[in-house]
Backbone as a printed PyTorch tensor [residue, N CA C, xyz], in Angstrom:
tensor([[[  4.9520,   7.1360,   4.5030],
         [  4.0090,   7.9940,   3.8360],
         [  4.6670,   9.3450,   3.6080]],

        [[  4.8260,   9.6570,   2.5860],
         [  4.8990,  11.3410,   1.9330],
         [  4.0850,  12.3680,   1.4380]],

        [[  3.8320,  13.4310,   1.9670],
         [  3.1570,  14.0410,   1.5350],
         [  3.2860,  14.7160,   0.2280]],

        [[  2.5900,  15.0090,  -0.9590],
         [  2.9240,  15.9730,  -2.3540],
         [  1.9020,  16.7650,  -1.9830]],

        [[  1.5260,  17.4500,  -1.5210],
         [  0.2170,  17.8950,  -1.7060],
         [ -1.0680,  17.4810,  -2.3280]],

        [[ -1.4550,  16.2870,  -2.2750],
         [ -2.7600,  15.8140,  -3.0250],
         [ -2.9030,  14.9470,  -1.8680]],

        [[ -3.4620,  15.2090,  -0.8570],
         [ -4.0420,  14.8880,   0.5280],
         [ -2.6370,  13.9770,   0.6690]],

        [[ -3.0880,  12.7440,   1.1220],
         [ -1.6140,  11.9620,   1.1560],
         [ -1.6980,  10.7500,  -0.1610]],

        [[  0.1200,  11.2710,  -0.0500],
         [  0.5600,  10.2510,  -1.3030],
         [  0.6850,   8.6320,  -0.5860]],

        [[  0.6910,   7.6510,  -0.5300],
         [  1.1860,   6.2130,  -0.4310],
         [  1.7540,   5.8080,  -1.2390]],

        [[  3.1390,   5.2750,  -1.2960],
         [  3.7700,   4.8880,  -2.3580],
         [  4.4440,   3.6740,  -2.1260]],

        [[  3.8920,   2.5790,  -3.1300],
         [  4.3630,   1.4370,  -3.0310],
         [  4.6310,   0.4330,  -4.1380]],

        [[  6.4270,   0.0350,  -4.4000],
         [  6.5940,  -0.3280,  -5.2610],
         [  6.3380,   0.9330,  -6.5740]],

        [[  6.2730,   1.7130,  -5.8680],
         [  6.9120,   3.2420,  -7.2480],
         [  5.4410,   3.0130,  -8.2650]],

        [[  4.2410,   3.5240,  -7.2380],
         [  2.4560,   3.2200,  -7.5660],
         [  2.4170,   4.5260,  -6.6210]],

        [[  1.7820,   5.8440,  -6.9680],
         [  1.5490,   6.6490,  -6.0080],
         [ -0.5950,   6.6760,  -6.0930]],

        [[ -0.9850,   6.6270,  -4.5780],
         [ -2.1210,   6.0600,  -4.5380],
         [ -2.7190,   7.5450,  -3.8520]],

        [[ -3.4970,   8.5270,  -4.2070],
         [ -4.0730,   9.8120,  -4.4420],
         [ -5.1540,   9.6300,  -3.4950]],

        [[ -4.9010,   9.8070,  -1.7950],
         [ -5.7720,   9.0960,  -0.8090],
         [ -6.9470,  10.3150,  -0.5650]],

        [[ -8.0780,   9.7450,  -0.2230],
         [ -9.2690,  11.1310,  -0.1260],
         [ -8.4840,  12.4790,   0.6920]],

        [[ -9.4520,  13.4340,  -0.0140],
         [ -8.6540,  14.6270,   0.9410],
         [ -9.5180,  15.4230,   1.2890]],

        [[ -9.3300,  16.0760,   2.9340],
         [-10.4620,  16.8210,   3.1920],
         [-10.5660,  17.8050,   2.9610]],

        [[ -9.8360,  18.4480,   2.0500],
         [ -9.5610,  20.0660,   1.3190],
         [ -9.4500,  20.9070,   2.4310]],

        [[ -8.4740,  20.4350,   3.2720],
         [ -7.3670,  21.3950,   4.2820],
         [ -7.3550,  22.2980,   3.3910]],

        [[ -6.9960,  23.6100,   3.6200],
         [ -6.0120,  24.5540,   3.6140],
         [ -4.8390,  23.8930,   3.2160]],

        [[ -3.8650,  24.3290,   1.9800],
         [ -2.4160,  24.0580,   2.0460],
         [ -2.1670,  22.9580,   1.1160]],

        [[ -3.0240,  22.1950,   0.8930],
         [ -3.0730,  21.1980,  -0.1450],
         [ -3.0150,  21.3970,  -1.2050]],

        [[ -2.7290,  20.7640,  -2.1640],
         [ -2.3820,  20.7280,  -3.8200],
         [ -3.9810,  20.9090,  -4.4500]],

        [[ -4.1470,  21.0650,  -5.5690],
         [ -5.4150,  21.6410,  -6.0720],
         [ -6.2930,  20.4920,  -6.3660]],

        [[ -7.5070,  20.3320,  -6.5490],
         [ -8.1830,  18.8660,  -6.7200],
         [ -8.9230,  19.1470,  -8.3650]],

        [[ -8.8120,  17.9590,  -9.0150],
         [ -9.4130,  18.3190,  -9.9680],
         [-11.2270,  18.3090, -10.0530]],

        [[-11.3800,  19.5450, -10.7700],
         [-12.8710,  20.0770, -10.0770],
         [-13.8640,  19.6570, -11.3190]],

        [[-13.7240,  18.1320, -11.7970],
         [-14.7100,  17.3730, -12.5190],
         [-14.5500,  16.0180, -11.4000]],

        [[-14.3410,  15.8390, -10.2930],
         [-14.1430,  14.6130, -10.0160],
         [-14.4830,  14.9230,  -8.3440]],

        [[-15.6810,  13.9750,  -7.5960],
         [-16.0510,  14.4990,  -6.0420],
         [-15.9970,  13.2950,  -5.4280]],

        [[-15.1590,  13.4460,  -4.4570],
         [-15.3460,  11.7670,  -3.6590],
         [-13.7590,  11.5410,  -3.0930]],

        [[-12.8620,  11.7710,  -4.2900],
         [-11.4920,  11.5370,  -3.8900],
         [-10.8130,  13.0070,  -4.6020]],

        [[ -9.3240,  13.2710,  -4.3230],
         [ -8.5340,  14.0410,  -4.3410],
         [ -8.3770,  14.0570,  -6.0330]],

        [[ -8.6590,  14.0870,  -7.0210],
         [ -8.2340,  13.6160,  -8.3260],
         [ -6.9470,  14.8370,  -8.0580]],

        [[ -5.5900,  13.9770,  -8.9860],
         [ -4.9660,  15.1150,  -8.9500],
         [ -5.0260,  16.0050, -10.3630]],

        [[ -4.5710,  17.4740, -10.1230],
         [ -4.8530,  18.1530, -11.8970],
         [ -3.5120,  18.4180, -12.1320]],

        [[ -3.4940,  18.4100, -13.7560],
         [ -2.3560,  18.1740, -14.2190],
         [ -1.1200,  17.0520, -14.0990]],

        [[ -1.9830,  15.7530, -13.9390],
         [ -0.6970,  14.8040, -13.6570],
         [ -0.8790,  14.0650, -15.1710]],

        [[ -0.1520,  13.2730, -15.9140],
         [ -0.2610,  12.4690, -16.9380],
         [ -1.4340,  11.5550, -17.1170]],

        [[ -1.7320,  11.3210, -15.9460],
         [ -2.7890,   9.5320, -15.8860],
         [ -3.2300,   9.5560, -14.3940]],

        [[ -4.6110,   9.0670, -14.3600],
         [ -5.1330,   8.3070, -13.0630],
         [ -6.1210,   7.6000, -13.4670]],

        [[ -5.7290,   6.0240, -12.5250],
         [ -6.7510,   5.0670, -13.3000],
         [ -7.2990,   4.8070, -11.4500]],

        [[ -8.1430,   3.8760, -11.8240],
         [ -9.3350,   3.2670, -10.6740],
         [ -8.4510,   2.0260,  -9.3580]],

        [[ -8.4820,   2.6790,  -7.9840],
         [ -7.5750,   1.6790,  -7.2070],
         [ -8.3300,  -0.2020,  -7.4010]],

        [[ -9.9460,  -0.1960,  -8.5230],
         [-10.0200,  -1.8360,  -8.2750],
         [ -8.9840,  -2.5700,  -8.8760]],

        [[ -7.4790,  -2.2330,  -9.4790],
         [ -6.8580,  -2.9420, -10.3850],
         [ -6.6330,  -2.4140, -11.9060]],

        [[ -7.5520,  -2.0130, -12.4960],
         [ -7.4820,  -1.0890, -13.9300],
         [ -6.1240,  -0.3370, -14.3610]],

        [[ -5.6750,  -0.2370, -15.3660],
         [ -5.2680,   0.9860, -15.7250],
         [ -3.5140,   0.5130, -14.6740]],

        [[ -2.6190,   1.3280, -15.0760],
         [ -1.1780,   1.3880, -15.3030],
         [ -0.6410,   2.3150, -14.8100]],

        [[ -1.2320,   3.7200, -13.6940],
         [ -1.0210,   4.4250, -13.3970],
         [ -0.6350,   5.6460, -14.0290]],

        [[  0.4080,   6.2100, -12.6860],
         [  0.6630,   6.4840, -11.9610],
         [ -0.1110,   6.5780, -10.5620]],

        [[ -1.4300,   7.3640, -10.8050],
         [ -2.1740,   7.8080,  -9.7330],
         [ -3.1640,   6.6620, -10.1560]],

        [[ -3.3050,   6.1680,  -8.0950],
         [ -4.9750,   5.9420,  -8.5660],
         [ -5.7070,   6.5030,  -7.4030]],

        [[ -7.3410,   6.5020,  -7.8910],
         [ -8.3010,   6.6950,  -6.9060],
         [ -9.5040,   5.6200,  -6.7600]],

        [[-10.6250,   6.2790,  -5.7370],
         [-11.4240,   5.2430,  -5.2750],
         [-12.7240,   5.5870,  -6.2890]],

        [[-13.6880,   5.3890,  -5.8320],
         [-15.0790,   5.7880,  -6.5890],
         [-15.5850,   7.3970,  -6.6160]],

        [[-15.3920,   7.9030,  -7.5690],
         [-15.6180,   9.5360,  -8.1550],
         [-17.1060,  10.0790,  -8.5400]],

        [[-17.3810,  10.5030,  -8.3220],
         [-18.5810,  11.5390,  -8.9270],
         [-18.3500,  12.2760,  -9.9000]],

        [[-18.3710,  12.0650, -11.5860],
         [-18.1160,  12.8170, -12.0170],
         [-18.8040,  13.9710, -12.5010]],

        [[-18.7410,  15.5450, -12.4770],
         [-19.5090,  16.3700, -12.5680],
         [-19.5300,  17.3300, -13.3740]],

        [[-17.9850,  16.9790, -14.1720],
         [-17.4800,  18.3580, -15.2290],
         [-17.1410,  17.2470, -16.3640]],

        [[-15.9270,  17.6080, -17.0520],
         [-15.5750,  16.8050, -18.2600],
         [-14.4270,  15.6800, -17.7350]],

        [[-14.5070,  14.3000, -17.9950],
         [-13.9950,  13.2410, -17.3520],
         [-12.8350,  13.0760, -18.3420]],

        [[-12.0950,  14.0340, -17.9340],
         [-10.2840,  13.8080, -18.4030],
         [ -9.6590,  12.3290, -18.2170]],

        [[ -9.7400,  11.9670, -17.8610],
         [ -9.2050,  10.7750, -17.1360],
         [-10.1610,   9.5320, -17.5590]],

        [[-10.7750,   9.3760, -18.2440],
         [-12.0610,   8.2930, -18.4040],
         [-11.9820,   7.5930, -17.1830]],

        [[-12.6660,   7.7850, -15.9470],
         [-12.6610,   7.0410, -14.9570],
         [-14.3640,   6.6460, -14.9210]],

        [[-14.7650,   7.1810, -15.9220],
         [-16.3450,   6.7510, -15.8810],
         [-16.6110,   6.0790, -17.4710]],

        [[-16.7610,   4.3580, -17.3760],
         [-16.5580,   4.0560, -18.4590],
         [-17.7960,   3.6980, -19.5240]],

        [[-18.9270,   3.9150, -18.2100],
         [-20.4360,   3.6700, -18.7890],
         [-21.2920,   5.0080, -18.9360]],

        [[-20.2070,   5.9950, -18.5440],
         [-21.0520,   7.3190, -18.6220],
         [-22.2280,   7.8210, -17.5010]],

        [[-22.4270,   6.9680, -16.7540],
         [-23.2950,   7.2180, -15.9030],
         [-22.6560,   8.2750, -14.6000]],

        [[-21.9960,   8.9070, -14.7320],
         [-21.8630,  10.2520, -13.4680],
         [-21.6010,   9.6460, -12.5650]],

        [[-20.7080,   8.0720, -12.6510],
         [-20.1840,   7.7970, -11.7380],
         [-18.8170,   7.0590, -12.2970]],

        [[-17.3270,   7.5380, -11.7720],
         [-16.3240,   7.0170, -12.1300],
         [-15.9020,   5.9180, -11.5070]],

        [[-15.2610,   4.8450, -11.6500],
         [-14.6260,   3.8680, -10.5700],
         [-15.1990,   2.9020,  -9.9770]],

        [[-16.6250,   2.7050, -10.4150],
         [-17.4270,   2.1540,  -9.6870],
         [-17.1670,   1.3020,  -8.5490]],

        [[-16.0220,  -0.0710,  -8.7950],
         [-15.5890,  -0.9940,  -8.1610],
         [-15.3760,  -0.6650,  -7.0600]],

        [[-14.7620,   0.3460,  -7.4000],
         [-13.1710,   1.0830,  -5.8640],
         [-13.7560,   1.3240,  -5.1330]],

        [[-12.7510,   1.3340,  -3.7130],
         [-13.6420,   2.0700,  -2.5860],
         [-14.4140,   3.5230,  -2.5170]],

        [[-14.9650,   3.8130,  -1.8160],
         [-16.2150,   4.8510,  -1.8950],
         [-14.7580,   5.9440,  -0.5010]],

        [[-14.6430,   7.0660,  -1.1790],
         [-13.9610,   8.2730,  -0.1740],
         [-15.2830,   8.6090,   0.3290]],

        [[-14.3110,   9.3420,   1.8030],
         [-15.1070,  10.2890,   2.8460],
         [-15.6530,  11.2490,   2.4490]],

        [[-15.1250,  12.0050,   0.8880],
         [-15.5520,  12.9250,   0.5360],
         [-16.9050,  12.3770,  -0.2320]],

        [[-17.3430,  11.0380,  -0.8690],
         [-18.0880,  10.7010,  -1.3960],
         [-19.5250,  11.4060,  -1.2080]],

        [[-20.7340,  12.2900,  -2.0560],
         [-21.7850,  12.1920,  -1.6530],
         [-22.5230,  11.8970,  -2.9320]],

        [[-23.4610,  10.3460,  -2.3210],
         [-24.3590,  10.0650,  -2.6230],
         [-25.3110,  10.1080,  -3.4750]]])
């Protein structure tokens, strides 16, 4: 495991996986349309960890609350990712 600053990176097979973050102090910036997981800002692409999408980054199930850069919400309903797992940061 390596850290980039976007809580922790996992990297496997050259797939970096954007794991929930508890917004320590010191961490890389989160993108602030997306609540649940670490979205990262300013990267090229992040698609959904159920399988979707080609990367680079992925995440789990998002809240989306600002403008959904990333189309991770594909029915529009204020929720991105549906499939994926649900982060610690997730609320409800």
């Amino acid at each position: 495991m390596r850290s980039a600053g976007i809580g922790a990176i996992v990297l496997a097979a050259s797939v970096a996986i954007a794991v929930p973050n508890s917004g320590a102090r010191g961490q890389a910036r989160c993108h602030e349309s997306y609540v649940g997981w670490c979205v990262p800002v300013d990267v090229e692409d992040v698609d959904c960890l159920d399988g979707g999408g080609d990367g680079p980054f992925y995440v789990g199930r998002v809240r989306v609350v600002g403008p959904d850069e990333y189309f991770l919400d594909t029915d529009f309903d204020g929720i991105g990712c549906e499939t994926s797992p649900i982060g610690p940061l997730w609320q409800g």
